[in-house]
MARTOR-74586 format. One record per residue (C-alpha): residue in one letter; x negated, y, z. Coordinates in steps of 0.1 Angstrom, whole numbers, padded with zeros to 4 digits. Each point is the difference from the previous one (the first is absolute). Layout:
BEGIN
 res    xx    yy    zz
   a     X     Y     Z
...
# end
This chain:
BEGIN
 res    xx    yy    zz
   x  0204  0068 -0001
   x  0039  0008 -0008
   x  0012 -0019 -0032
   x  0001  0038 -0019
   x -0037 -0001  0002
   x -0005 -0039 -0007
   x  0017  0010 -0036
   x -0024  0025 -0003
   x -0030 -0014  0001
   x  0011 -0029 -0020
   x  0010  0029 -0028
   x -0033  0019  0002
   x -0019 -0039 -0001
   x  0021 -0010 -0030
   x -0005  0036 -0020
   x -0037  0003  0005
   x -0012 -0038  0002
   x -0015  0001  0036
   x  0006 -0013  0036
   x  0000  0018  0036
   x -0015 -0012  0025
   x  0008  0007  0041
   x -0030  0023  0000
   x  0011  0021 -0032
   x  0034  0004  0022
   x -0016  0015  0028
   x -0013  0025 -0014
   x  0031  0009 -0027
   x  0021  0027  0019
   x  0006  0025 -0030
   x  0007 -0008 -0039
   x -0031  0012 -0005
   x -0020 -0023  0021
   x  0017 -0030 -0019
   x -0011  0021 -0033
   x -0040 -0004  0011
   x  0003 -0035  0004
   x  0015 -0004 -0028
   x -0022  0020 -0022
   x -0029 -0013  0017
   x  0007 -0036 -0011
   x  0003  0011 -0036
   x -0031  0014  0005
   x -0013 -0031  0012
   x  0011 -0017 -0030
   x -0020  0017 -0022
   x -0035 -0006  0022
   x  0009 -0033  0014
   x -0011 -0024 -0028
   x  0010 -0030  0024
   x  0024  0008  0024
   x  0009 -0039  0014
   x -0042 -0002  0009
   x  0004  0032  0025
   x  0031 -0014  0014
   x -0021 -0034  0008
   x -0027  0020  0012
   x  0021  0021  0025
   x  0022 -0033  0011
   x -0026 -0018  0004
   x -0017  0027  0025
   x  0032  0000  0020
   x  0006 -0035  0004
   x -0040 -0007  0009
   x  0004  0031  0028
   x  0032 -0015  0011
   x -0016 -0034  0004
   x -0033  0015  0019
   x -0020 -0014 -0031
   x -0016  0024 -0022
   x -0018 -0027 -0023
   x  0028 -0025 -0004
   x  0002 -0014 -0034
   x  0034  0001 -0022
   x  0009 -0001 -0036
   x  0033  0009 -0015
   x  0008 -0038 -0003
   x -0003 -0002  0041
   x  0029 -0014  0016
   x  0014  0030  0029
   x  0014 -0030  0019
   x -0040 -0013  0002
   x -0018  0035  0003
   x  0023  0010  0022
   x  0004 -0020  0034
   x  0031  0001  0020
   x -0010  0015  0034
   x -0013  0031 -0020
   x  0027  0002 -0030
   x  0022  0023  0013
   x -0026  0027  0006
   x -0016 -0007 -0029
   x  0034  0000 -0022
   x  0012  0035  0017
   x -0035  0011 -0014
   x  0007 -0012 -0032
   x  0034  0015 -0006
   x -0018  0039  0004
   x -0016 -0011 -0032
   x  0029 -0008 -0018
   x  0037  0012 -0014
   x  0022  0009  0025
   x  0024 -0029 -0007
   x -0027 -0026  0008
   x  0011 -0029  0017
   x -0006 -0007  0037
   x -0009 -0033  0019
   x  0028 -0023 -0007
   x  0007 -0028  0032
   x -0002 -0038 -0009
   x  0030 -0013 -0017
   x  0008 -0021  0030
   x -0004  0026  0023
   x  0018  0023 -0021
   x  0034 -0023 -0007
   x -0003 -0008  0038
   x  0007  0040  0006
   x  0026  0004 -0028
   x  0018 -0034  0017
   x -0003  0015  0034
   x  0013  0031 -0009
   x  0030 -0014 -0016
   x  0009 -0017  0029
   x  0002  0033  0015
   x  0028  0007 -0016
   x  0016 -0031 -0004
   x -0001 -0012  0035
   x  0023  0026  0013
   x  0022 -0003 -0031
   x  0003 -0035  0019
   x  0006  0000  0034
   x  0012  0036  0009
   x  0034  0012 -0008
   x  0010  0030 -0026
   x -0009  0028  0021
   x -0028 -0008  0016
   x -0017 -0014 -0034
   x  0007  0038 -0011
   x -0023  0009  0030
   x -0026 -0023 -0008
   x -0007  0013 -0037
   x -0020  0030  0017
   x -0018 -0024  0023
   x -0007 -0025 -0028
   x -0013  0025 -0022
   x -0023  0022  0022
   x -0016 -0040  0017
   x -0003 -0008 -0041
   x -0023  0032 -0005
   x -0018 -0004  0033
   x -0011 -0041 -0012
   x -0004  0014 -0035
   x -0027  0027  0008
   x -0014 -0021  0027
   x -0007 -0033 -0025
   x -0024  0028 -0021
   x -0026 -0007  0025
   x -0001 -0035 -0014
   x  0000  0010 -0039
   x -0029 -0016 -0017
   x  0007 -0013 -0031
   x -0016  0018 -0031
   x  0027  0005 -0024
   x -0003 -0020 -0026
   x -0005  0025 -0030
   x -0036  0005  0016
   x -0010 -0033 -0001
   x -0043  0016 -0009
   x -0014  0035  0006
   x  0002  0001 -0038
   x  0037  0004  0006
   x -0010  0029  0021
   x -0017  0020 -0021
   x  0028 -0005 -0029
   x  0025  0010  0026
   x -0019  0034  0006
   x -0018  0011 -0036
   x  0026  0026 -0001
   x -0006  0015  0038
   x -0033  0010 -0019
   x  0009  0011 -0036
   x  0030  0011 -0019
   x  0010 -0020 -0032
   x  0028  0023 -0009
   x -0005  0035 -0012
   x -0035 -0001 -0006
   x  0002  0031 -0024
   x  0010  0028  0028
   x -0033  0017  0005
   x  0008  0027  0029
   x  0018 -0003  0034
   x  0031  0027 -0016
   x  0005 -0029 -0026
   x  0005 -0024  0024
   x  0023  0023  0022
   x  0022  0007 -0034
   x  0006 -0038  0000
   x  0000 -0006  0039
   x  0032  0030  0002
   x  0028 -0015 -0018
   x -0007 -0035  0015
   x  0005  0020  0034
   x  0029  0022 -0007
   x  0019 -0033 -0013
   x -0010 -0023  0027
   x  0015  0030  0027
   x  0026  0013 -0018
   x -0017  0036 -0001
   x -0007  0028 -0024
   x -0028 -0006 -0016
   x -0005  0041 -0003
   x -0004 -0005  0043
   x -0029 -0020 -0005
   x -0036  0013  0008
   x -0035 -0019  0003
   x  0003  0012  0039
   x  0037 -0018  0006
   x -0002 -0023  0029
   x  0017 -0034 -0008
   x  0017 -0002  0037
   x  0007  0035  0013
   x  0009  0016 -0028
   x  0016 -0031 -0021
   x  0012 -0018  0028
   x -0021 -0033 -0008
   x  0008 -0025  0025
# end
């Protein structure tokens, strides 16, 4: 996701009072696909009378298939770090985030483990700094850098700390109520409403006239979203 998208989707979240989820991007190719999901959570906020219950309901169908137990027991006031055991969290977790916004936290590694890495990789760096002269300390930055993003990406496999905003699955469903309603611009009533709002948020964000703009406009081939 290039950082021209990023700032729109944290536009069209701030204007209509909703959240996108990795599934919602999927299927968003065309400004018109991002108007239906749009529209169809302000629909949802006029028949959901309690948005945060379906939310449980659907976590807690994901986490129970996750964890091979379809009758486990949970409340919002259950502690992740408890429901959720360590040998299955990271399965479990990456199940999780298809539920919820698309800037939702992943497994975060032990503090120990994780200033170990950051103290390692500096080391990288400064070793060479140390013992090699001028010009071959130039050589080394590449070398440094690419073994610093090898160690980084391989230490993910070892990320199982919850972050610590989620501390219950009540955190959870807070985190998501928006992935299922809109709170924002409750009053447009048809999908061409939503599109007139959805247009000039798109023609700023690209730096395009909003005149080129059609329902059927495809966010990478024909704006170039990276």
């Amino acid at each position: 996701m290039g950082l021209d998208t990023v700032e729109l989707v944290m536009d069209v979240e701030d204007h209509f009072g909703i959240l996108l989820r990795e599934d919602d991007s999927q299927r968003i190719r065309t400004i018109g696909d991002l108007a239906d999901v749009i529209f169809a959570r302000i629909l949802a906020s006029s028949v959901t009378p309690c948005p945060s219950i379906r939310v449980f309901y659907e976590l807690r169908t994901v986490i129970r298939a996750s964890l091979g137990s379809t009758d486990m027991r949970m409340r919002p006031s259950t502690l992740l770090a408890e429901l959720i055991p360590v040998s299955h969290r990271r399965a479990c977790w990456a199940a999780i985030q298809t539920k919820q916004p698309w800037r939702f936290p992943g497994l975060q590694l032990k503090r120990q483990t994780y200033t170990f890495t950051m103290a390692f990789i500096a080391l990288l760096f400064v070793i060479p700094c140390c013992v090699l002269p001028f010009e071959m300390w130039m050589i080394s930055i590449p070398v440094s850098s690419l073994m610093s993003i090898l160690l980084y990406n391989w230490m993910k496999r070892f990320r199982s700390e919850i972050p610590a905003n989620y501390t219950t699955v009540g955190d959870l469903v807070r985190s998501s109520v928006g992935s299922v309603i809109a709170t924002k611009k409750t009053d447009l009533t048809t999908r061409e409403l939503v599109l007139g709002e959805l247009f000039p948020i798109v023609a700023e964000q690209f730096g395009v006239d909003l005149k080129k703009l059609a329902p059927q406009t495809r966010f990478v081939e024909d704006l170039g979203a990276g």
